[in-house]
Structure formats: C-alpha cells, structure tokens
N, C-alpha and C positions, 0 to 999 in steps of 0.2 A: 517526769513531774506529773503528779495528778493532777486532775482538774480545779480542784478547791484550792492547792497553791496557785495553780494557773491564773485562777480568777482573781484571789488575793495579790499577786502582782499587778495585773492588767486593770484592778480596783485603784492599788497604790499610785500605778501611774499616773491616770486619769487628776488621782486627788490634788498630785504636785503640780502635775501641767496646771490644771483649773484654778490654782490657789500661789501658787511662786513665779515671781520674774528669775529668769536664769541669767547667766548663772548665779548662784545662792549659797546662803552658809546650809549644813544638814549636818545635823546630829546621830549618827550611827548608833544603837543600842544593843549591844548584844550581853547575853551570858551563859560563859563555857565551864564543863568541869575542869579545875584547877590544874590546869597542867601546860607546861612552858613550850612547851612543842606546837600546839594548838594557839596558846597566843602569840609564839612569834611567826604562824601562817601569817595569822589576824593583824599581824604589826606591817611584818612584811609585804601581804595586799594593799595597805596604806602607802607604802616608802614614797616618799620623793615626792608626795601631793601635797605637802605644806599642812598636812593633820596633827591634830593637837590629841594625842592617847592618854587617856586618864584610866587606872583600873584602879578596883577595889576587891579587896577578898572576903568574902564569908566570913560571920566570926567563927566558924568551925572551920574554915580552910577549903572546905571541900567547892566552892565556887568560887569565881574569880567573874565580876562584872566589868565591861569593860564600854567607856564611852570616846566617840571618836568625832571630831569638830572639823568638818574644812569646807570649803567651796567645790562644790559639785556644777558639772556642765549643762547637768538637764537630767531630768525626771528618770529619763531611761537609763543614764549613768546610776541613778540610785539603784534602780531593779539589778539591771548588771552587774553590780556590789554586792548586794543582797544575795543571788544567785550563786555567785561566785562562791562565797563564804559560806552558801546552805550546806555543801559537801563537808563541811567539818562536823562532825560525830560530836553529836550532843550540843552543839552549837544551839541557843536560844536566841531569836531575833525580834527587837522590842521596837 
C-alpha cells in the first residue's frame, strides 16, 4: 500500500472515531465495472452481517454502483472493509 492510501485510511479513521458512537449504521459506496463476478466478491464480503445491497447500472451498462447499509463495530472495521475490497480490479471506493 503506498503512502497516500496509508494516510487516506489512517485520516478515515481518525474522522469516525472523532465523529460516531459505535457501534453505527455506515454506508458503503463503491463503483465496479459491470461484471457478476466482482459484485458477488462484493456481496459475498457483506453475507451474514445483516446488510441491506442496493445496485444500480450505468445507463450504458458498462458500470454497476453499488451501495451497502449495516451496522459496523468500530471505525477500524470500516478500514478493514475498505482494504479488503481494494484488491478488486477497478473497484472505485466513495
């Protein structure tokens, strides 16, 4: 991981600790190219945490946005999500 994502986590964190009682509702935002594979990783990382998956596709098809609702344990649970999910190719995180 380079340094600028390093910081942009260890910023993230800071901001939730400083600003949320845990545990908390958090809103996941990401957008991947269009492809099933890649959002059932994305689905799959969720299972079993009582998340609510909404997507929506591009009107051209070619992207697929996907937002994700649940109760998280704590600030570093978000980064560790975040992290997790960086390793998917093309993956955009909002």
């Amino acid at each position: 991981m380079d340094q600028k994502t390093e910081d942009f986590y260890k910023r993230l964190k800071e901001e939730l600790a400083n600003s949320t009682v845990w545990p908390a509702e958090y809103l996941f935002k990401f957008i991947i190219p269009s492809d099933n594979h890649k959002l059932a990783i994305i689905e799959k990382s969720f299972d079993n945490m009582g998340a609510v998956i909404k997507t929506s596709t591009s009107k051209n098809g070619k992207y697929t946005s996907i937002s994700v609702n649940l109760t998280m344990k704590s600030a570093q649970a978000i980064v560790d999500k975040y992290q997790e999910l960086s390793t998917i190719e093309g993956i955009i995180s909002l």
